[in-house]
C-alpha positions, 0 to 999 in steps of 0.5 A, a space after each residue: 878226917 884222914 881215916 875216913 879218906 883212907 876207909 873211902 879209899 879201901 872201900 873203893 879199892 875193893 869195889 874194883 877187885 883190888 886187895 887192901 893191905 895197910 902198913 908204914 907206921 902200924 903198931 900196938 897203939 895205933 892199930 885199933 881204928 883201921 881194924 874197923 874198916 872191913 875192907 882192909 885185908 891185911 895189916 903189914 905190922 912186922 916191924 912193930 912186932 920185932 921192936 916188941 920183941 926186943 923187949 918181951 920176945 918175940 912169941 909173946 910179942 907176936 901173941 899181944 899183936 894177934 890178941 889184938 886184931 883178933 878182939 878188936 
């Protein structure tokens, strides 16, 4: 499976000092599954922030995206 490819890689990653930062793609749907994987550090989720803005402003949009890294 690829999330365990990309956990393996993080794990890996951080063994060896580096940061993991994970983007491309993220959004309010898809997030869940990385958010498990402790060796990530930061999520690079601006885009899918902004296009939610669009439809609910962008203070609400930035409050669901952290409610959800924060409870998951």
């Amino acid at each position: 499976m690829e999330l365990d490819k990309i956990a393996k890689a993080a794990e890996l990653a951080a063994k060896n000092g580096l940061e993991v930062r994970l983007g491309g793609g993220l959004d309010y749907n898809n997030i869940f599954p990385f958010l498990k994987i402790d060796e990530i550090s930061e999520f690079v989720i601006g885009h899918a922030i902004a296009a939610q803005a669009l439809m609910v402003g962008m203070a609400k949009a930035v409050e669901d995206m952290v409610t959800i890294v924060k409870w998951s």
